[in-house]
C-alpha atoms as a printed R data frame, in Angstrom:
    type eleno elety resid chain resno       x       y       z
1   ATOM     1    CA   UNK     A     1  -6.317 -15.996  19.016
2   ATOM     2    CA   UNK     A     2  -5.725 -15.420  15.486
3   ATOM     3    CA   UNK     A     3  -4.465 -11.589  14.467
4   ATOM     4    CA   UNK     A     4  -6.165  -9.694  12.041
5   ATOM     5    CA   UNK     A     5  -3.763  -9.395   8.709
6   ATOM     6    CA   UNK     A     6  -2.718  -5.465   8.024
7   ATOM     7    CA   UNK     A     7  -4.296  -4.217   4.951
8   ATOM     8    CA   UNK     A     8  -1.671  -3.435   2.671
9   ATOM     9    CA   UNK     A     9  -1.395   0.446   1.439
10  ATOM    10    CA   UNK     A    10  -0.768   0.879  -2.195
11  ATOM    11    CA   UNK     A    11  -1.283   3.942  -3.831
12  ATOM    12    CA   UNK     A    12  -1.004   6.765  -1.268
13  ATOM    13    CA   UNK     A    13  -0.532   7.358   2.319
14  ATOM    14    CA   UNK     A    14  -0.624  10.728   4.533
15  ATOM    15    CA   UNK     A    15   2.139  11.691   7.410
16  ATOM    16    CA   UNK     A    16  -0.513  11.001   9.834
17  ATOM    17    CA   UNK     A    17  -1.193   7.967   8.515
18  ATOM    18    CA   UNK     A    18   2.141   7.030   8.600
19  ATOM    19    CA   UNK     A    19   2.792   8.040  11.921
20  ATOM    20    CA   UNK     A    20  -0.114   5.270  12.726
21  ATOM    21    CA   UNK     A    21   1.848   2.786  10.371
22  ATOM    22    CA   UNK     A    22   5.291   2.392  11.025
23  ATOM    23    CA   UNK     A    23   5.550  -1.511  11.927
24  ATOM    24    CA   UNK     A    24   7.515  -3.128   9.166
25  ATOM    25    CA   UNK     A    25   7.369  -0.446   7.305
26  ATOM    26    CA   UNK     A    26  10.555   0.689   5.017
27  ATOM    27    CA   UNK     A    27  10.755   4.072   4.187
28  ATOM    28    CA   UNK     A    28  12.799   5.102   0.536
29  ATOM    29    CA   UNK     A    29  14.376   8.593   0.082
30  ATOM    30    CA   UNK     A    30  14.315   9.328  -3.518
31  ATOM    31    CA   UNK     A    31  14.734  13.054  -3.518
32  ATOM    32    CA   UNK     A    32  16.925  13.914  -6.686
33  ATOM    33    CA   UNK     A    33  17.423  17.038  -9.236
34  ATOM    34    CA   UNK     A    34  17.951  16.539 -13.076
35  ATOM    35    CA   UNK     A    35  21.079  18.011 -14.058
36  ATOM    36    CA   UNK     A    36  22.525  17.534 -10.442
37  ATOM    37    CA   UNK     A    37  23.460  13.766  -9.594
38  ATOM    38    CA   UNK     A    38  24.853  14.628  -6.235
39  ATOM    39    CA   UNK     A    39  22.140  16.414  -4.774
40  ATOM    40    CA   UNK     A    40  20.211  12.720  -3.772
41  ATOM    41    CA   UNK     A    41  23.241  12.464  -1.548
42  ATOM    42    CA   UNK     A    42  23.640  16.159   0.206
43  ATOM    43    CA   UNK     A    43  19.570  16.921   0.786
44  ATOM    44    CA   UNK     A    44  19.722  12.672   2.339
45  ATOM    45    CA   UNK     A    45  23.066  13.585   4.481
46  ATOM    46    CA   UNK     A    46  20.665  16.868   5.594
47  ATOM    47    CA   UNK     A    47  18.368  15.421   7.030
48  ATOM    48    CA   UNK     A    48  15.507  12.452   6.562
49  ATOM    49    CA   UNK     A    49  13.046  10.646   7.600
50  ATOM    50    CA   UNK     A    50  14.255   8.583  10.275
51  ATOM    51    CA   UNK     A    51  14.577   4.728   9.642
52  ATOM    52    CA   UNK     A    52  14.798   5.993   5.932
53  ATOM    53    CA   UNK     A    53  17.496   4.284   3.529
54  ATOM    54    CA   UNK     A    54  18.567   6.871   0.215
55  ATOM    55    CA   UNK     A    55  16.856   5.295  -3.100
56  ATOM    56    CA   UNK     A    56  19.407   7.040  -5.830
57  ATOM    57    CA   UNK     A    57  17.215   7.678  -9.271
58  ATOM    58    CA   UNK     A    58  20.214   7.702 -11.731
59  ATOM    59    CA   UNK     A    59  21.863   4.360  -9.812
60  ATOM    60    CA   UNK     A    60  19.243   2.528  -8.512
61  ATOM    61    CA   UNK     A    61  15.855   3.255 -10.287
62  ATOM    62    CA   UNK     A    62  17.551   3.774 -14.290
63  ATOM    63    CA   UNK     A    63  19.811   1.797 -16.265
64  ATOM    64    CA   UNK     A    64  22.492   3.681 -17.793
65  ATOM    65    CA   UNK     A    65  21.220   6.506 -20.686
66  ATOM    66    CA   UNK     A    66  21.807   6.227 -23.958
67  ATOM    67    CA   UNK     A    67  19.562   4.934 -26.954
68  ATOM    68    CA   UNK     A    68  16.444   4.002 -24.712
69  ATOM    69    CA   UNK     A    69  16.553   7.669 -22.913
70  ATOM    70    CA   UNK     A    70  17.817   9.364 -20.376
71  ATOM    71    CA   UNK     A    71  15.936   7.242 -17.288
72  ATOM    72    CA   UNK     A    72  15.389   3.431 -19.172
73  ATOM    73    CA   UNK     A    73  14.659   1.058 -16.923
74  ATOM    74    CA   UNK     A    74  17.104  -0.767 -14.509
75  ATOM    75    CA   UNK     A    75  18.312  -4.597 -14.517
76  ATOM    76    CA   UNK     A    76  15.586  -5.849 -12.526
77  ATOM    77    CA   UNK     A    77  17.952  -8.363 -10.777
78  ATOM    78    CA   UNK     A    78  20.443  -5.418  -9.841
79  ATOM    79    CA   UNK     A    79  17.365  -3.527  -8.029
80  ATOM    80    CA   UNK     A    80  15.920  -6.448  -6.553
81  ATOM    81    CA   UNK     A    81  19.165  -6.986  -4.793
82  ATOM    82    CA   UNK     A    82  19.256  -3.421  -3.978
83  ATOM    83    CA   UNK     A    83  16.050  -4.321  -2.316
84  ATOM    84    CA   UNK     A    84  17.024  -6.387  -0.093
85  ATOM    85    CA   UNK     A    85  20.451  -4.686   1.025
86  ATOM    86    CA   UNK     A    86  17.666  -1.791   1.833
87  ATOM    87    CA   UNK     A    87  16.366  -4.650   4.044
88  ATOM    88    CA   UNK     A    88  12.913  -4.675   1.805
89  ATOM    89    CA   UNK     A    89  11.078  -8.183   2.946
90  ATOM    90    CA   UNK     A    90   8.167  -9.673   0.646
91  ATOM    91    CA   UNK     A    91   6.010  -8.756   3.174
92  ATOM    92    CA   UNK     A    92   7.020  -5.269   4.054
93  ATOM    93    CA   UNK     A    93   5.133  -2.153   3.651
94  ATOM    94    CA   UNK     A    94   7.044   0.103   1.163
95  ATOM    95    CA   UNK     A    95   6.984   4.269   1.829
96  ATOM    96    CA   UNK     A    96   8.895   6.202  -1.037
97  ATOM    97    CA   UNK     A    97   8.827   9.918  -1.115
98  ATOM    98    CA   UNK     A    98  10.877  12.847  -2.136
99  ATOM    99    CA   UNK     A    99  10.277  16.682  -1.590
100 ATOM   100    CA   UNK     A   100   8.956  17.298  -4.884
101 ATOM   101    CA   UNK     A   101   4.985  16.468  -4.381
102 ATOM   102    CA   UNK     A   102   6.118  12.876  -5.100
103 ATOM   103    CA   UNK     A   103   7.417  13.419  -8.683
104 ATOM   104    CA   UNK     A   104  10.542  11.210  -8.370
105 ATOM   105    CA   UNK     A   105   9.197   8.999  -5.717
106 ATOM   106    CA   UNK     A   106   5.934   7.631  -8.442
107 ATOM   107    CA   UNK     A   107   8.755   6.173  -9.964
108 ATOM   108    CA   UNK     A   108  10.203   3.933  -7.609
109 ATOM   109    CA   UNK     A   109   6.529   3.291  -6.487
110 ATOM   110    CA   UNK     A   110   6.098   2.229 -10.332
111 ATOM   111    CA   UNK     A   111   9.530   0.234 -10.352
112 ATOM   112    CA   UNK     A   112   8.207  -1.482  -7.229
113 ATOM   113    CA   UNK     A   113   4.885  -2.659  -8.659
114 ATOM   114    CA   UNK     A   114   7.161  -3.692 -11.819
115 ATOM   115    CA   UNK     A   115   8.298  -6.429  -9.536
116 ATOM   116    CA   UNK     A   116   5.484  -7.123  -7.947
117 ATOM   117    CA   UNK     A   117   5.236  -5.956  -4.781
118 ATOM   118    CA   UNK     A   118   1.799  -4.123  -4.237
119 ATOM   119    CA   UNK     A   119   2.149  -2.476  -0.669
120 ATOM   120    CA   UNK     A   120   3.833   0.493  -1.639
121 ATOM   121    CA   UNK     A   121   2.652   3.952  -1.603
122 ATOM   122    CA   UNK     A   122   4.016   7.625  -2.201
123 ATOM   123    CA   UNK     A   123   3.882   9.818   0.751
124 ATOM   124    CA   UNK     A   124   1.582  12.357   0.201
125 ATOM   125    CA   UNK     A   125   3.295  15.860   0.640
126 ATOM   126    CA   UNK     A   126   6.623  14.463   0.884
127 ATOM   127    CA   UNK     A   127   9.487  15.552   3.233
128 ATOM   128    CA   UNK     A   128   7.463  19.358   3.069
129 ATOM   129    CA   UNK     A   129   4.702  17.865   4.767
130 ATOM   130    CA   UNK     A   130   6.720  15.425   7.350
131 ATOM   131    CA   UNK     A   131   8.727  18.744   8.280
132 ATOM   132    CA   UNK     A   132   5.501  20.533   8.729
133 ATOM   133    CA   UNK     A   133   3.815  18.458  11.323
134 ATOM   134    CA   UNK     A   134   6.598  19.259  13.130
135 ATOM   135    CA   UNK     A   135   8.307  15.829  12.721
136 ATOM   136    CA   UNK     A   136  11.663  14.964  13.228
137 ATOM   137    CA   UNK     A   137  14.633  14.334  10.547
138 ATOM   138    CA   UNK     A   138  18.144  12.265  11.306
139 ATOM   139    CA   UNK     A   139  21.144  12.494   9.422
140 ATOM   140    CA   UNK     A   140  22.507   9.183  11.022
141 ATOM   141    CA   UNK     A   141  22.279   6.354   7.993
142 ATOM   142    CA   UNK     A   142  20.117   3.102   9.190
143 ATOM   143    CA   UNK     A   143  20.769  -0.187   8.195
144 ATOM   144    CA   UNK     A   144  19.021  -3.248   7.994
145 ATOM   145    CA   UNK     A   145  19.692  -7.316   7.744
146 ATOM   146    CA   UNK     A   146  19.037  -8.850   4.110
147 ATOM   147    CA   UNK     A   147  15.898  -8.476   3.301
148 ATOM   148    CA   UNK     A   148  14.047 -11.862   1.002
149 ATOM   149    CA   UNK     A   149  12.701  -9.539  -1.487
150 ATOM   150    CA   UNK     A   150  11.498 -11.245  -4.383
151 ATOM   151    CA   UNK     A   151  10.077 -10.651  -8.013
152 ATOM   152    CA   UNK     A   152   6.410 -11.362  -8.374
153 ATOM   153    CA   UNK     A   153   3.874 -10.875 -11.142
154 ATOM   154    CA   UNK     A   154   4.098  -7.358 -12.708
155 ATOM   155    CA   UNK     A   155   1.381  -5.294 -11.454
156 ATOM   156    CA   UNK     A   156   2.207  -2.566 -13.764
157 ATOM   157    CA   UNK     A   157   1.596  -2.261 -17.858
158 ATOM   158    CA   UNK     A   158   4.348  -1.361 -20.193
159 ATOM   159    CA   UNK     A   159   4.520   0.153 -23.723
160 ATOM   160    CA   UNK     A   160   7.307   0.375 -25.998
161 ATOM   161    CA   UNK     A   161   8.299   2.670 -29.060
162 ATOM   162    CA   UNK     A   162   7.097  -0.336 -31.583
163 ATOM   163    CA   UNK     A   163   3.927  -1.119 -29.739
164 ATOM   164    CA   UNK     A   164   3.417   2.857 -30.410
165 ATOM   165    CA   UNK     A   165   4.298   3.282 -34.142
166 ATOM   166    CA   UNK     A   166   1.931   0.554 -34.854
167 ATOM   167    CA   UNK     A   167  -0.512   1.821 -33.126
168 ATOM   168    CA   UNK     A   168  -0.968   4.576 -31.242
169 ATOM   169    CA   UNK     A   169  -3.686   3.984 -27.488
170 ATOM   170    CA   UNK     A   170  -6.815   5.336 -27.645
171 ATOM   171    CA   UNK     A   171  -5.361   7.906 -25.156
172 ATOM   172    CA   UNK     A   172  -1.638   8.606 -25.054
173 ATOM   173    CA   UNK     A   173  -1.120  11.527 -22.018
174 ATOM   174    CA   UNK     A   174   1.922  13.769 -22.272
175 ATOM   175    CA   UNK     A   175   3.084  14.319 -18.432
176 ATOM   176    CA   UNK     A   176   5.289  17.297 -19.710
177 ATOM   177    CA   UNK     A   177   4.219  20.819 -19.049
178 ATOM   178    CA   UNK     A   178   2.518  22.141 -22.148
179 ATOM   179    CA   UNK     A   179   5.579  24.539 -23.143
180 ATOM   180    CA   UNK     A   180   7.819  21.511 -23.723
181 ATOM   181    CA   UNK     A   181   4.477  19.435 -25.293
182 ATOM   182    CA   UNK     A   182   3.435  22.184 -27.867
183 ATOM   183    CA   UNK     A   183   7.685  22.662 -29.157
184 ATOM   184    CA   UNK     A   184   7.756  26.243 -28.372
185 ATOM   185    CA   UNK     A   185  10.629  25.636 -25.083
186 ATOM   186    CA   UNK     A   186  12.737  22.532 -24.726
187 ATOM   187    CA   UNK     A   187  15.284  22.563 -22.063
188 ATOM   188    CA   UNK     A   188  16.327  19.358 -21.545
189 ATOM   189    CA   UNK     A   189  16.244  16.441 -24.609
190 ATOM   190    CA   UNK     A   190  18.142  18.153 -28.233
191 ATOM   191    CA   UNK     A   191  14.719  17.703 -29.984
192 ATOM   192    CA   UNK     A   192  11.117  19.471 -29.297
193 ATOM   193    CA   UNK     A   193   8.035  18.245 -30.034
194 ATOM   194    CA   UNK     A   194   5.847  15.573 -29.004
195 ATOM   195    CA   UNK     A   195   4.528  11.848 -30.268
196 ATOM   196    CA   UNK     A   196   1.617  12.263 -32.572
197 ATOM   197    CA   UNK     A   197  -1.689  11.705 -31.198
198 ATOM   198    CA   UNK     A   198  -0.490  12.603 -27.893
199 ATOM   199    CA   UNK     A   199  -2.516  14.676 -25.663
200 ATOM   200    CA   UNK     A   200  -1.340  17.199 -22.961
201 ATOM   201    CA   UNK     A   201  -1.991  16.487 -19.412
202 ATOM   202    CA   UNK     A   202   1.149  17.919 -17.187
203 ATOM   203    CA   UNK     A   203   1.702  15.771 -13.964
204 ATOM   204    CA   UNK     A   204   2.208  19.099 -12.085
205 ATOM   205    CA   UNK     A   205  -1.896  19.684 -12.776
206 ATOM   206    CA   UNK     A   206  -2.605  16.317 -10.032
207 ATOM   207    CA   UNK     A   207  -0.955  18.565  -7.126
208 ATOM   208    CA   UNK     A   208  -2.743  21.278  -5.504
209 ATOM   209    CA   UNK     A   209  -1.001  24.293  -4.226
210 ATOM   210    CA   UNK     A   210   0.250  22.514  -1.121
211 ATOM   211    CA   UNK     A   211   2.284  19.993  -3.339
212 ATOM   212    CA   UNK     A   212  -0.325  17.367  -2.439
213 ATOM   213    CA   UNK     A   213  -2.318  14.906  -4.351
214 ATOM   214    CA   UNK     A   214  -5.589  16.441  -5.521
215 ATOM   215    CA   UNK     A   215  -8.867  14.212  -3.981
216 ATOM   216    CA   UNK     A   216  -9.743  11.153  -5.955
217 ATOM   217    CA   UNK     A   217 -12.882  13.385  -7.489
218 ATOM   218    CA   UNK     A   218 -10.681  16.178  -8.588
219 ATOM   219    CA   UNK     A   219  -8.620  13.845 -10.743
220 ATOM   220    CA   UNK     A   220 -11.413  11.726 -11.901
221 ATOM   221    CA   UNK     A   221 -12.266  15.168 -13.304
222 ATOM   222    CA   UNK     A   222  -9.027  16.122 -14.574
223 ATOM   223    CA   UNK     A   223  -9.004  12.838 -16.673
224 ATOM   224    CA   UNK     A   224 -12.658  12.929 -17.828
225 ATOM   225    CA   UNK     A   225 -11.950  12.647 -21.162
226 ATOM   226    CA   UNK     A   226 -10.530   9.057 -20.706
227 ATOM   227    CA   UNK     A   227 -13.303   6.709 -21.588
228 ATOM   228    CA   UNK     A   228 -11.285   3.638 -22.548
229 ATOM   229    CA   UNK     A   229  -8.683   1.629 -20.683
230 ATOM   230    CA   UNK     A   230  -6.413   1.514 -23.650
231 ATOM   231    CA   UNK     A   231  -4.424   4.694 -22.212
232 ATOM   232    CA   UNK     A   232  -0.380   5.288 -22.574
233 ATOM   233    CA   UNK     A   233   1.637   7.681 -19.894
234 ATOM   234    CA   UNK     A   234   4.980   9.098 -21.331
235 ATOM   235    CA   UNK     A   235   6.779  12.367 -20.357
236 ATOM   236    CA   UNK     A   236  10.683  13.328 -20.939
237 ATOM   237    CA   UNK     A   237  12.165  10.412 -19.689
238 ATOM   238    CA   UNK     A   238   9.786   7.857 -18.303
239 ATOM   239    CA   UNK     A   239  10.209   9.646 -14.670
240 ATOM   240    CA   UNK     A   240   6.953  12.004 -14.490
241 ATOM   241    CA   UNK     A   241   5.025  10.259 -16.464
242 ATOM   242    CA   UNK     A   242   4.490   7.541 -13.165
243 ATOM   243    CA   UNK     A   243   2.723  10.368 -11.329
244 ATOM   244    CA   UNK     A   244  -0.181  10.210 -14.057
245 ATOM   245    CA   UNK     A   245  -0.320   6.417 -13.595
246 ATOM   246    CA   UNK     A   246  -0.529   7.073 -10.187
247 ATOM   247    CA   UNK     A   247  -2.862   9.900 -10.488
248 ATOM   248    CA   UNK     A   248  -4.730   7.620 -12.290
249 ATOM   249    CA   UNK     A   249  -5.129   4.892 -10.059
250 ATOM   250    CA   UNK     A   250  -6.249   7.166  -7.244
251 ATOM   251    CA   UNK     A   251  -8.723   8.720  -9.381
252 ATOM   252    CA   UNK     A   252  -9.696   4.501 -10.047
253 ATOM   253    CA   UNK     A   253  -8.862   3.877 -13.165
254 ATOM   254    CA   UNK     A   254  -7.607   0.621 -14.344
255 ATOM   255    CA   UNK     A   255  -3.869   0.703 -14.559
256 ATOM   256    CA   UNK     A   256  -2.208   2.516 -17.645
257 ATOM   257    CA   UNK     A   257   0.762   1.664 -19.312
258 ATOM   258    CA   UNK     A   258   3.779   3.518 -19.035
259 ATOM   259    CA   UNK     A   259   6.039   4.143 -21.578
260 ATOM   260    CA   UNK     A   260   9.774   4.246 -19.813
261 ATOM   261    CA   UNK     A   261  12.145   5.378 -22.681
262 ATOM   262    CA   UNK     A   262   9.562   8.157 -23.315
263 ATOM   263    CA   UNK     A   263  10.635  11.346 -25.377
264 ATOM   264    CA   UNK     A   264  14.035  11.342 -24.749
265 ATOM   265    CA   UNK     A   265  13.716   7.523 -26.317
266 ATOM   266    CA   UNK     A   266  11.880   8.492 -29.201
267 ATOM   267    CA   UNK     A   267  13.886  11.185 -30.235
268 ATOM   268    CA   UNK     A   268  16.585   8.903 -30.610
269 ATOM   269    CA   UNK     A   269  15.683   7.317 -33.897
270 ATOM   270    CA   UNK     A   270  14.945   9.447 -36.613
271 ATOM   271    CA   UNK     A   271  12.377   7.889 -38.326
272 ATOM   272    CA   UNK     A   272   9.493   8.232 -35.696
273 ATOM   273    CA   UNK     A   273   7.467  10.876 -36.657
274 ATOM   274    CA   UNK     A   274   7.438  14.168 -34.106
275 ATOM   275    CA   UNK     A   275   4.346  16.868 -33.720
276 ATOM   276    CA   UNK     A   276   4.336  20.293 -32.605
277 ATOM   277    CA   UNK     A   277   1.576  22.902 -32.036
């Protein structure tokens, strides 16, 4: 008797859900704070998921900063071998979440897809919604044998700073809250501003006020005035920006390209041009 093959999850998935899905399935941690590179570490040691393994945003899913931005993108072969000491198979259904309505985790989910692997998803509602279901959390650290995971065709689209100067998508989205966008507050990167042509779309405006992913309607709404596929996601560092192309892809649009040294990349040479309003 032949088994029916497990359709493979790859955008999002809800605690329920998951509760139904937990054969083969490897579950990432990737709770983090800007500003605070130990707090991965403490909130992990806390309390997680169990079965979970940490997934460290400065050390695992960002090269070092410097001239490509604060978050560039990591040596492929260094997180592919993270991969596997997480004991990630080819064949094994990825869960990466975080306790920020999945604002860190999009990333990994992005990085994932970057190598290939398609069945990973972001859990909707995070740790929040795990802890209200009235779930359990460990503080014990699993481990796992060597996993075989291997790169694969990208499934994700990339953009960089000279693809943009010669010319700019028919839709480049700004994942940034509109404050930072517009010039008039920024807290983070030493210049304000944003890449002309951009337009505004804050990655906080896909949650609703439960810190979950809005229906696939309400964000086909929110990005109504996308009417070509040539569309570009940036934000601060390449981080945020993720949870638009995942937004995106919920709402079923074809996938966007990210750009991953974003602002804080641009910034960095003098010469691009910078707009404020």
């Amino acid at each position: 008797m032949n088994t029916p093959k497990t359709t493979a999850m790859t955008t999002l998935v809800s605690v329920r859900e998951l509760g139904k899905t937990r054969k083969n399935v490897r579950l990432i941690d990737c709770r983090a704070r800007l500003g605070d590179l130990e707090f991965g570490a403490r909130a992990f040691a806390g309390g997680h998921i169990p079965g979970a393994v940490r997934g460290d945003l400065d050390h695992n899913f960002a090269g070092p900063p410097g001239k490509s931005g604060r978050h560039p993108l990591p040596d492929a072969t260094q997180l592919i071998e993270h991969c596997r000491q997480w004991g990630i198979m080819d064949s094994s259904q990825i869960v990466v979440y975080d306790d920020m309505g999945g604002m860190i985790a999009a990333r990994a989910w992005w990085l994932l897809r970057w190598l290939g692997h398609a069945a990973v998803v972001v859990l909707d509602g995070g740790l929040p919604a795990w802890i209200a279901a009235g779930l359990p959390l460990e503080t014990t650290t699993s481990t796992y044998p060597l996993g075989n995971f291997s790169r694969r065709p990208a499934l994700t689209r990339a953009i960089d700073a000279s693809e943009l100067l010669s010319k700019t998508p028919t839709h480049l989205l700004d994942a940034r809250a509109e404050e930072r966008f517009a010039g008039v507050k920024e807290p983070i990167d030493h210049t304000a501003g944003h890449i002309p042509g951009a337009i505004c779309i804050p990655a906080a405006g896909n949650l609703d006020a439960s810190q979950h992913f809005r229906p696939p309607a309400e964000l086909k709404s929110r990005f109504a005035n996308i009417t070509a596929d040539d569309v570009a996601c940036y934000c601060g560092s390449g981080v945020t920006a993720a949870h638009n192309v995942l937004a995106l892809r919920i709402a079923g649009f074809p996938e966007p390209r990210l750009y991953p040294g974003s602002w804080s990349e641009w910034i960095e040479d003098p010469t691009r041009p910078i707009a404020t309003r």
